[in-house]
C-alpha positions as CSV (number, residue, x, y, z in Angstrom):
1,X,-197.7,-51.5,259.7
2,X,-198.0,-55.1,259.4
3,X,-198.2,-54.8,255.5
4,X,-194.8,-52.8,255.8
5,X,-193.2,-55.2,257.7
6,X,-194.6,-58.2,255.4
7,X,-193.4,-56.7,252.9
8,X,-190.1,-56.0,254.0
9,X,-189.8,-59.1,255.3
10,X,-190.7,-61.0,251.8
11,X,-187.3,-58.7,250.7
12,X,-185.0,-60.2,253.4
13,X,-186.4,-63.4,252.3
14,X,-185.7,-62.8,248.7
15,X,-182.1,-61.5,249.2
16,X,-181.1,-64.5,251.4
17,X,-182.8,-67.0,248.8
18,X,-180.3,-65.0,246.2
19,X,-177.5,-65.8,247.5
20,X,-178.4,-69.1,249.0
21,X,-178.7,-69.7,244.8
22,X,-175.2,-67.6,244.3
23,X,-173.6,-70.1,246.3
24,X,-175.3,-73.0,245.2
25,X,-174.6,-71.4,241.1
26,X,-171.3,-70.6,242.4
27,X,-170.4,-74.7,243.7
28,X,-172.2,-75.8,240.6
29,X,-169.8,-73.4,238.5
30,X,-166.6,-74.2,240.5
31,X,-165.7,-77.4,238.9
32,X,-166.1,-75.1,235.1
33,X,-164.0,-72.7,236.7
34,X,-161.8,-75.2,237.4
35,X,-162.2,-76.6,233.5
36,X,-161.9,-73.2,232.1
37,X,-158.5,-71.9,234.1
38,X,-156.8,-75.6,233.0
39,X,-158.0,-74.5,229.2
40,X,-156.5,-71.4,229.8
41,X,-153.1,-72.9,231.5
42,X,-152.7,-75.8,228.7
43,X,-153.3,-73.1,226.1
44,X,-150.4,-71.0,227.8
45,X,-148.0,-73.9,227.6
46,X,-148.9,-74.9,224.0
47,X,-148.0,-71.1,223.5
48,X,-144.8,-71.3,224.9
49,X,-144.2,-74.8,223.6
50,X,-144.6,-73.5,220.3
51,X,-142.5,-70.2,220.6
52,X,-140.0,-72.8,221.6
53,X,-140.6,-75.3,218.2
54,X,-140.4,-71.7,216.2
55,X,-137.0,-70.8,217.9
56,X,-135.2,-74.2,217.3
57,X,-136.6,-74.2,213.6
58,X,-135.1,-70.6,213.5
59,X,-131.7,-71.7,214.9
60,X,-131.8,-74.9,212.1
61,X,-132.4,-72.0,209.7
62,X,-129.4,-70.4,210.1
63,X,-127.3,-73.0,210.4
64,X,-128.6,-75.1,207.0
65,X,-128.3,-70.7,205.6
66,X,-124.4,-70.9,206.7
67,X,-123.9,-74.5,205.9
68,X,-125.0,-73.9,202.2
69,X,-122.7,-71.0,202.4
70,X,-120.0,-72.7,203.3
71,X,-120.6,-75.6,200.7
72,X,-121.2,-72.9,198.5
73,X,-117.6,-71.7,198.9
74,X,-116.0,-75.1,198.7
75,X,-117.2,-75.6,195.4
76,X,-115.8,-72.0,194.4
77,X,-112.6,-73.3,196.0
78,X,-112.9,-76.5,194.7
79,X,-113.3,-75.2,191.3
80,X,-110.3,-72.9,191.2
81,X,-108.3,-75.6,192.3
82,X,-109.0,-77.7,189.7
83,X,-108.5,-74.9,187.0
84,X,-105.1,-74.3,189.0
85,X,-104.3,-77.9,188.8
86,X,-105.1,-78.3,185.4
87,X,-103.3,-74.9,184.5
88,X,-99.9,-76.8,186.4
89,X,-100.4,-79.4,184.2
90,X,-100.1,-77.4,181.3
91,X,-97.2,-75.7,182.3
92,X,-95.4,-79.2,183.5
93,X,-96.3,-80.6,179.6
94,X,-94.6,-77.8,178.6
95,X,-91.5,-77.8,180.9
96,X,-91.6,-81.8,179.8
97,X,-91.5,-81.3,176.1
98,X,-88.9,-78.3,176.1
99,X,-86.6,-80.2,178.6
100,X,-86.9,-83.3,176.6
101,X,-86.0,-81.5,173.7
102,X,-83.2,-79.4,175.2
103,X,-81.7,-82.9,176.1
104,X,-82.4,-84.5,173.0
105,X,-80.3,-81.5,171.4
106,X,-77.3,-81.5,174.0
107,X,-77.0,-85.2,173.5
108,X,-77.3,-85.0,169.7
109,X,-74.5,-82.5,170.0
110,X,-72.9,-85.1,172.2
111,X,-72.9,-87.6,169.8
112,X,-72.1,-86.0,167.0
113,X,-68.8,-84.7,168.9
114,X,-67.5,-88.1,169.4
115,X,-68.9,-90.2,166.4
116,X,-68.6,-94.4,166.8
117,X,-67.9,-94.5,170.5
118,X,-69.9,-96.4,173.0
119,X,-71.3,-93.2,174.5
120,X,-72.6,-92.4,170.8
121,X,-74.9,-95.5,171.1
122,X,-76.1,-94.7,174.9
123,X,-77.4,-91.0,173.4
124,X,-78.9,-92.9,170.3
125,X,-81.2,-95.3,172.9
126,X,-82.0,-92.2,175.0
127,X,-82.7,-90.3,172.2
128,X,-85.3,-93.2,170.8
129,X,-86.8,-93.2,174.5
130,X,-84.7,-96.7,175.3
131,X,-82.2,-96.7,178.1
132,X,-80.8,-100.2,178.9
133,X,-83.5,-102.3,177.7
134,X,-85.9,-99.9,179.5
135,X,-89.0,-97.4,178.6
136,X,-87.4,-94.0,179.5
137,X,-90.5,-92.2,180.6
138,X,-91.1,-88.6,179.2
């Protein structure tokens, strides 16, 4: 019996020594623990730190997307507005030149109605594009 109780003895002996070495394994590996649960929180924040960065740069994206939209359709605008404007000038030469000649022809008609007379003279300067010393402009 004394062989049997050596024996089981030596077992009680080896299962505290184990965990007398789990514990001390266990302080020794605390301060990794430690290390390797701030890894894993700084890598969670970098995470969400970048999801953030990705969302602003989204949010720029759409709003350079609608600003070249709108720039876009300015120059569209812009561009019929100067075809407008140029298409105004046109017609504005046009109404120049046909009132200008409409005048010259009423006042030709004028002057040909009363021949000599001081008016006659007044007509002939506004016909040659002189009115009283003065560039009439057309």
């Amino acid at each position: 019996m004394e062989e049997g109780t050596k024996g089981s003895g030596r077992r009680r002996d080896t299962g505290r020594s184990s965990r007398t070495r789990a514990r001390r394994d266990f302080h020794r590996r605390s301060p990794i623990a430690e290390l390797v649960q701030e890894i894993s929180l700084a890598s969670k924040q970098q995470v969400r730190g970048t999801e953030g960065v990705a969302h602003a740069m989204q949010i720029i994206s759409n709003i350079t997307r609608q600003t070249s939209q709108g720039t876009r359709g300015t120059w569209r605008r812009s561009a019929s507005f100067v075809k407008l404007s140029d298409q105004l000038n046109e017609a504005l030469a046009q109404f120049r030149a046909i009132n200008k000649q409409a005048t010259a022809m009423l006042l030709r008609k004028y002057r040909a109605a009363r021949p000599g007379s001081r008016s006659a003279v007044a007509v002939d300067d506004f016909c040659s594009g002189q009115r009283r010393g003065r560039n009439v402009e057309t």
